[in-house]
C-alpha positions as CSV (number, residue, x, y, z in Angstrom):
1,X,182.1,206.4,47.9
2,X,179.0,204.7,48.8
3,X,178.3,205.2,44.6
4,X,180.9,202.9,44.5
5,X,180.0,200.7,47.3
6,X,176.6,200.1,45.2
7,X,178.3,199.1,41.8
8,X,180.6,196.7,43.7
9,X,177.8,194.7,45.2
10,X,176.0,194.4,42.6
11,X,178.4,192.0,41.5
12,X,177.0,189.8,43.9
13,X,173.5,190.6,43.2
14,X,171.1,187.4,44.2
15,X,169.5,185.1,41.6
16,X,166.9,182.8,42.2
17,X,167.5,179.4,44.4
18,X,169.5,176.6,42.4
19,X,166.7,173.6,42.4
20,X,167.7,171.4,44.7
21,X,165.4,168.0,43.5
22,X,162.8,167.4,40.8
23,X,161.0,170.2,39.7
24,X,157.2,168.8,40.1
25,X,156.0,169.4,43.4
26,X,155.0,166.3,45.7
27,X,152.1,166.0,47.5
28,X,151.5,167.5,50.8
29,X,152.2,164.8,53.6
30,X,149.7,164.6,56.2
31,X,152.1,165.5,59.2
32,X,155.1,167.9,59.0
33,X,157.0,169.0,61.9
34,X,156.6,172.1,62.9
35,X,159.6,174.3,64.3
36,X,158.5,178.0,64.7
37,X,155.1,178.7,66.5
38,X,152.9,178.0,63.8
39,X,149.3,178.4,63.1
40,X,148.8,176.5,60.1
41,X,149.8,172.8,62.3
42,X,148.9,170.0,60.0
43,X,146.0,168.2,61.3
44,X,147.4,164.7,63.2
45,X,147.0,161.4,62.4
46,X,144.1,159.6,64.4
47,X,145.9,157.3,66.7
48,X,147.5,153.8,65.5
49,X,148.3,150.6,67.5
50,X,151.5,149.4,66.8
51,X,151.4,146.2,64.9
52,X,152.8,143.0,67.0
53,X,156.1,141.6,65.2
54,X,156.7,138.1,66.3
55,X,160.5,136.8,66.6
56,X,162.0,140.3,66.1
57,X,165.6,140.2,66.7
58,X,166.7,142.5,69.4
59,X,168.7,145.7,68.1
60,X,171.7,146.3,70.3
61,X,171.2,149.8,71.2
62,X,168.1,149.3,72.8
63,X,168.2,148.8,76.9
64,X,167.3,145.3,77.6
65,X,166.2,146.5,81.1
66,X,164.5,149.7,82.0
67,X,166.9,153.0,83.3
68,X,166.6,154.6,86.1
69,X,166.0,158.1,84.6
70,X,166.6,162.0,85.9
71,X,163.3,164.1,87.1
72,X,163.2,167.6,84.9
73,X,161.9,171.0,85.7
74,X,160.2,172.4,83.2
75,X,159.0,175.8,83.1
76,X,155.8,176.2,81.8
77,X,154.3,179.2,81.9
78,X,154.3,182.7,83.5
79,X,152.4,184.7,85.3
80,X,152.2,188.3,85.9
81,X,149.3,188.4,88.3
82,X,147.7,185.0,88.9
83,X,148.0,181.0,88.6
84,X,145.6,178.6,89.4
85,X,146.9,174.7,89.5
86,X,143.8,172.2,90.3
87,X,144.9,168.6,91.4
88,X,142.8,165.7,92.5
89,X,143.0,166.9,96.4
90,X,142.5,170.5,96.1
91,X,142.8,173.8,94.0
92,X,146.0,176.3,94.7
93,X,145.8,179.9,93.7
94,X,148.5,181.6,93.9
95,X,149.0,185.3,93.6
96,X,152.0,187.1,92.6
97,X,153.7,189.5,95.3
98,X,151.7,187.6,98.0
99,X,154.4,185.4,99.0
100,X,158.0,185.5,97.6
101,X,160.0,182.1,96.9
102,X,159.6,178.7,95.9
103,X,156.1,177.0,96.8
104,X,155.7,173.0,96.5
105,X,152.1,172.0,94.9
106,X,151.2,169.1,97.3
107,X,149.5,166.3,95.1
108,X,150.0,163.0,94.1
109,X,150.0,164.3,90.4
110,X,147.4,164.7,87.4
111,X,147.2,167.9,87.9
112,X,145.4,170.7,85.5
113,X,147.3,174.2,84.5
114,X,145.5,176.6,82.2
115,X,143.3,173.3,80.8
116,X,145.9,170.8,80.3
117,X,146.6,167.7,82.5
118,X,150.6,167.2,83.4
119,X,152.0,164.4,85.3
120,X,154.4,164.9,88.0
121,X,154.8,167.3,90.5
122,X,154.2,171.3,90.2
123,X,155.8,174.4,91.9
124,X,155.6,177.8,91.9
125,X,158.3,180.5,91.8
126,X,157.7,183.7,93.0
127,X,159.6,187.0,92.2
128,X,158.9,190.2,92.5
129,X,158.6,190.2,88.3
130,X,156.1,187.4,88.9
131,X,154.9,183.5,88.9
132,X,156.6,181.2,87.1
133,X,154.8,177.7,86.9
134,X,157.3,174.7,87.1
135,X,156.8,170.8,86.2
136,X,158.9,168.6,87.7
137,X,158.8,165.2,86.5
138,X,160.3,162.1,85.4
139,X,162.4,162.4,81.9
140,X,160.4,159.3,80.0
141,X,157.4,161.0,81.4
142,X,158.2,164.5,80.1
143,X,159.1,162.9,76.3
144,X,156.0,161.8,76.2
145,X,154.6,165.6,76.0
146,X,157.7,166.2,73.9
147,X,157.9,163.7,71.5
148,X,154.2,164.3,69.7
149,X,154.5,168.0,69.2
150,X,158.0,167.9,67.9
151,X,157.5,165.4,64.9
152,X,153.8,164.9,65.0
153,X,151.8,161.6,64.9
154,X,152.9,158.9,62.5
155,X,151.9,156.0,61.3
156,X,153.6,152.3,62.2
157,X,155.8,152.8,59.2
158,X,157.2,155.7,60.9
159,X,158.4,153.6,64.4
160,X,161.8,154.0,64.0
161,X,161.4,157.6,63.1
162,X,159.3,158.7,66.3
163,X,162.9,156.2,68.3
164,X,165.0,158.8,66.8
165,X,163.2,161.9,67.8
166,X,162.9,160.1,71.4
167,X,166.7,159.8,71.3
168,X,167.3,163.3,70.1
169,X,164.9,164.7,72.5
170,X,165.6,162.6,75.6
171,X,169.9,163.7,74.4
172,X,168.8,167.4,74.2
173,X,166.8,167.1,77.5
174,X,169.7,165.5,79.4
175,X,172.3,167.4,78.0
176,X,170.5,170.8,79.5
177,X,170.0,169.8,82.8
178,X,170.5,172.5,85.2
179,X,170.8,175.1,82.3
180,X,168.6,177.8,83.3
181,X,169.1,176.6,86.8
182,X,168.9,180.8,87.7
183,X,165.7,180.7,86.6
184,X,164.4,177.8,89.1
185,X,163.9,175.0,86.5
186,X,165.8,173.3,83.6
187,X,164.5,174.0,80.2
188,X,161.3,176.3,78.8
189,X,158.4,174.2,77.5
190,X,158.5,176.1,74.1
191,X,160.8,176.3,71.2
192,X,163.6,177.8,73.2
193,X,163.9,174.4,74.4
194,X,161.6,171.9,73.4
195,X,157.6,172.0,72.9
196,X,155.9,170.4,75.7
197,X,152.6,170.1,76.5
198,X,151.9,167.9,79.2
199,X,149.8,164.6,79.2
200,X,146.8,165.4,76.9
201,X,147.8,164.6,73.7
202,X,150.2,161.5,74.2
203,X,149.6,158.9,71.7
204,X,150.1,155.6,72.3
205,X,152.8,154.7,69.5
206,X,155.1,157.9,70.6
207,X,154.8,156.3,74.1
208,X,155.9,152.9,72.6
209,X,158.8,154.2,70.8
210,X,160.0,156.4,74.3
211,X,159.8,152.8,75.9
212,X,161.6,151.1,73.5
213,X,164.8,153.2,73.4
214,X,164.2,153.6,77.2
215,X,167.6,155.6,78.3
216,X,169.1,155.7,75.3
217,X,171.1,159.0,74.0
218,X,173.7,160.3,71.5
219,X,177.3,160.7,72.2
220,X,180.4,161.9,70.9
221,X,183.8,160.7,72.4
222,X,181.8,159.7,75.6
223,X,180.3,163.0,76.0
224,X,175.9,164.0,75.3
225,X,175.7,166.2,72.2
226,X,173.7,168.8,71.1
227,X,170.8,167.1,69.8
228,X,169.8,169.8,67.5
229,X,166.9,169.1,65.3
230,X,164.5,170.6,62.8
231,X,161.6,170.3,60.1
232,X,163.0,170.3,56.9
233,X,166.9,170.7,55.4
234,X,166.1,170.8,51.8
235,X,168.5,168.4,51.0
236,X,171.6,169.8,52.9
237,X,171.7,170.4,57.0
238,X,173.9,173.2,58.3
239,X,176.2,173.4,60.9
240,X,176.3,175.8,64.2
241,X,178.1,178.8,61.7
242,X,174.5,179.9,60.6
243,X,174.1,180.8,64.6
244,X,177.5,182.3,64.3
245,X,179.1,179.8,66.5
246,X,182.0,177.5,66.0
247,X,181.1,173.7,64.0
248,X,181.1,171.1,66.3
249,X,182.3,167.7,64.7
250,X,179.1,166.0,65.4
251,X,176.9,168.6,63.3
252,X,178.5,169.3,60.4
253,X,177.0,169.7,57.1
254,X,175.6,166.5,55.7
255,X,174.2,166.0,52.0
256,X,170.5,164.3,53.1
257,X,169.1,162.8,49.5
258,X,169.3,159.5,47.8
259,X,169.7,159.4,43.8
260,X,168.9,163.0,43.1
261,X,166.4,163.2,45.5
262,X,166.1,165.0,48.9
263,X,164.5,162.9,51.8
264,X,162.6,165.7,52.9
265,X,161.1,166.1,49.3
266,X,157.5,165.2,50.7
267,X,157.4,168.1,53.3
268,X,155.1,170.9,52.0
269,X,157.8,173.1,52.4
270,X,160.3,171.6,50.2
271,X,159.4,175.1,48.1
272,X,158.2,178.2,49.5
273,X,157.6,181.6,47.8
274,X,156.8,185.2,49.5
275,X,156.4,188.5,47.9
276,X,157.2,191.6,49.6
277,X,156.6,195.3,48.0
278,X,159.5,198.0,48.4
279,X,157.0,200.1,50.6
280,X,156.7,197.0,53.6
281,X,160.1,196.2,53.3
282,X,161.2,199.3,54.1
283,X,158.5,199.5,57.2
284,X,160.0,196.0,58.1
285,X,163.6,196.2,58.1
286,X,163.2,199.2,59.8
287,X,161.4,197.3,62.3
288,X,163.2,194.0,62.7
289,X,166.7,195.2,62.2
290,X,167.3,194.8,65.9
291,X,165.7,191.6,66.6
292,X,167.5,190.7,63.3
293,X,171.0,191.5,64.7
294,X,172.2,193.8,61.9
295,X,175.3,195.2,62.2
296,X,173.8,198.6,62.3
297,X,170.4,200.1,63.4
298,X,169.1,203.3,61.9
299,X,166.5,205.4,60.4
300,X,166.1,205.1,56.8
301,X,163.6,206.2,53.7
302,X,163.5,203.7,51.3
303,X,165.2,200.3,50.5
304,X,167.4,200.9,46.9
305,X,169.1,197.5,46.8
306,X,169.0,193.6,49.2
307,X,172.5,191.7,48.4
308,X,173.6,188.0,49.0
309,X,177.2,188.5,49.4
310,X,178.1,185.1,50.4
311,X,176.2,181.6,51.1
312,X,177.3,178.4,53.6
313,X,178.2,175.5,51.5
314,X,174.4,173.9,52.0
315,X,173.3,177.5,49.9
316,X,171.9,179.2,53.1
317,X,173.0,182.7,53.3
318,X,175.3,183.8,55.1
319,X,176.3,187.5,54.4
320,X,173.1,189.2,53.0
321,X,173.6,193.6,52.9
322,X,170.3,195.7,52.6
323,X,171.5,199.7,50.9
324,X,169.2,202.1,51.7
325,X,168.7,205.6,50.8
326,X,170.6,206.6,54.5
327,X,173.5,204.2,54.5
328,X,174.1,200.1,54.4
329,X,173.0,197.5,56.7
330,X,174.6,193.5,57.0
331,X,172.7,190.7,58.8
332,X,174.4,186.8,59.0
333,X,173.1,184.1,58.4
334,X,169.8,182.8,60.2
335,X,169.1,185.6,61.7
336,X,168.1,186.8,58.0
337,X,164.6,185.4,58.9
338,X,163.5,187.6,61.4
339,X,164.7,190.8,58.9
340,X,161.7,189.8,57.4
341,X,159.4,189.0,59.6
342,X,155.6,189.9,59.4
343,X,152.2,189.2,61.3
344,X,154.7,187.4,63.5
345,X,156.4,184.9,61.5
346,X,159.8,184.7,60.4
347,X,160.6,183.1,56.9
348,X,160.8,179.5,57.3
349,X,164.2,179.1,56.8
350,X,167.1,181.2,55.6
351,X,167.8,178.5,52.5
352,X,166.5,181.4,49.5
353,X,167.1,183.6,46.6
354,X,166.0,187.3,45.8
355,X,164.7,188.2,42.7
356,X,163.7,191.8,42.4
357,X,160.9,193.3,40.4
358,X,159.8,196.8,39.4
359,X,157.5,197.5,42.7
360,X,158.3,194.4,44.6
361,X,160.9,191.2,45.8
362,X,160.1,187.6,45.6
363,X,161.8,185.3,48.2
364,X,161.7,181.8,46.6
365,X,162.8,178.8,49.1
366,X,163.6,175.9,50.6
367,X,163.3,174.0,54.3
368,X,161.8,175.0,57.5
369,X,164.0,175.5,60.3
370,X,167.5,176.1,61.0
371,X,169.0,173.1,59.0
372,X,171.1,171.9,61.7
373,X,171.3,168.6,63.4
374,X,168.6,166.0,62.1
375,X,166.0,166.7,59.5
376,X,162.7,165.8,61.1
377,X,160.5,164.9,57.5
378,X,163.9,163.3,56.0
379,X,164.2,161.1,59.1
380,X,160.4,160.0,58.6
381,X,160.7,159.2,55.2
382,X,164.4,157.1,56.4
383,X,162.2,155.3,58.4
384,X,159.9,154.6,55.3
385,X,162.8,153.2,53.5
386,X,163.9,150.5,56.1
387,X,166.4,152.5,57.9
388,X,166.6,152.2,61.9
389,X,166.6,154.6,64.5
390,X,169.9,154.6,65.0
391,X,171.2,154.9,61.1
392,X,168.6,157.1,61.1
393,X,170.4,159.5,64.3
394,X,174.1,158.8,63.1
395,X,172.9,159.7,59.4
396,X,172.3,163.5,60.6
397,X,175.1,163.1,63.4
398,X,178.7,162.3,62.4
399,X,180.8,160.6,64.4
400,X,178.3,159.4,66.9
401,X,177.3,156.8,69.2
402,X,173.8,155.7,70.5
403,X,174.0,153.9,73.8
404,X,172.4,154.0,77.0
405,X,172.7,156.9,79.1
């Protein structure tokens, strides 16, 4: 029986990755978006004054007027043992155990946690599991710690690509208010959520683009979205299936290229490539099968045979079934990426063929990220091309509007 199980997937054996654009490679762009924690972060671009456009007409999704906005808690950091917060008036210590419940940091703001400045308010929750460290403070303060870390620092040609991030961020934000409310504080300060990092690296043309789509979100029949976002699609985006949840009409899959070519074709991961020997593939899988969600978890020898069964529509895979010598193994769809998993990372995306050789198994790729919602390095190079924020936002999701909150 399992004899036969192997000749019958073999019909579905994996070949390389269709090319999806040109085959010569561009050149690397000078800021990519970054999705998983990363230690290779392009270097940023030095900061840029916006130019000063004279008679520009006014667009009709931006707020002529500013908004009165929500304050967010943001939970920044914890603590096992210890946190020190140092504000203008005083340092607070605070250890864990000492005293259990919410404590209010009294300050006036521009306060310093673990060497970085944050506007707004600070608190400190403690449990009897520890300290957690929470920011409260305006939303159009908050993107402004968002917005730089989660596309990067661009140039003025980029404008009405760092408005759509704002929109897709400040949407994201709004639309998880109160989310991990059990947990004292609205969203995580990381990529559960969104990166944030306080006040020290704003830059002055993110902050110009937050002011100038002041309040404004995405909707869908009169409701927020889920502003869902990442690096790089590869030329398709994905919808919510990969995460094995149902499609949402507002992020469905979307073909993102213009005469042959993908936007994104200027991110440095348009290709990728990694090679993995039998021997660590075994010792990984064995590994990461949990954190990988397979559909089974067990001890095993050797790998024989890795199978794509069956991919989404954008090519991502969606079925992929690992035989060993002790029995077979299936993992869906993004989750692939942390089967193979190593010094930390996951792959960067789960758009790739398998092609095996006599000792080894090259993965050969495309995009960073999930896929779903809007390409980050395709809405930069839509900026590029003329396109505004908001053809940029309803480009990526379908159905929408972009109004003020």
């Amino acid at each position: 029986m399992f004899f036969f199980l192997i000749i019958l997937l073999s019909l579905f054996a994996c070949s390389p990755l269709r090319p999806l654009g040109p085959g010569e490679l561009p050149k690397v762009p000078t800021t990519i978006p970054e999705e998983p924690k990363s230690t290779d972060e392009a270097e940023p671009e030095p900061e840029l004054e916006p130019e000063k456009k004279e008679d520009e007409p006014e667009k009709k999704d931006e707020p002529k007027v500013p908004v009165k906005s929500q304050i967010i808690n943001v939970g920044i950091a914890f603590e096992k043992k210890s946190a020190t917060i140092e504000c203008p008036e005083k340092k607070w210590e605070f250890k864990a155990g000492s005293r259990l419940g919410r404590i209010e940091v009294e300050s006036k703001g521009d306060c310093t946690y673990a060497g970085r400045k944050y506007r707004g308010n600070f608190s400190v929750l403690s449990t009897d599991s520890g300290l957690a460290v929470i920011n409260s403070l305006d939303m159009e303060d908050y993107l402004k710690g968002v917005v730089p870390h989660e596309i990067g620092r661009l140039k003025q040609d980029g404008f009405e690509a760092l408005k759509a991030q704002a929109v897709a961020a400040r949407t994201y934000a709004y639309s998880h208010l109160g989310s991990r409310r059990m947990q004292g504080f609205d969203v995580y300060a990381d990529t559960r959520d969104q990166v944030y990092f306080g006040s020290n690296d704003e830059d002055s043309l993110v902050n110009e683009a937050i002011a100038a789509t002041n309040g404004v979100v995405i909707k869908y029949e009169g409701k927020l979205i889920e502003a869902y976002y990442h690096s790089t699609c590869g030329g398709n985006t994905e919808t919510p299936e990969v995460w094995r949840q149902a499609v949402r009409p507002f992020l469905v899959s979307v073909k993102d290229s213009a005469d042959g070519r993908a936007f994104c074709q200027t991110s440095r991961l348009i290709r990728w490539e990694e090679k993995f020997t039998n021997a660590e593939l075994a010792d990984l899988f064995r590994r990461n099968a949990t954190a990988a969600r397979a559909d089974k978890v067990f001890q095993f020898n050797k790998v024989e045979q890795i199978f794509v069964i069956e991919r989404f529509p954008s090519n991502r895979i969606k079925t992929l079934v690992v035989i060993t010598d002790k029995g077979s193994f299936e993992v869906i769809g993004d989750r692939t990426r942390w089967l193979f998993q190593r010094n930390g990372r996951i792959l960067p995306s789960s758009l790739f063929g398998i092609v095996r050789g006599k000792n080894d198994y090259t993965l050969s790729g495309s995009g960073f990220g999930h896929g779903i919602g809007m390409c980050q390095v395709g809405a930069i190079e839509r900026a590029k091309a003329g396109q505004s924020y908001d053809e940029i936002l309803k480009a990526y999701y379908t159905g929408v509007s972009v109004e003020v909150f």
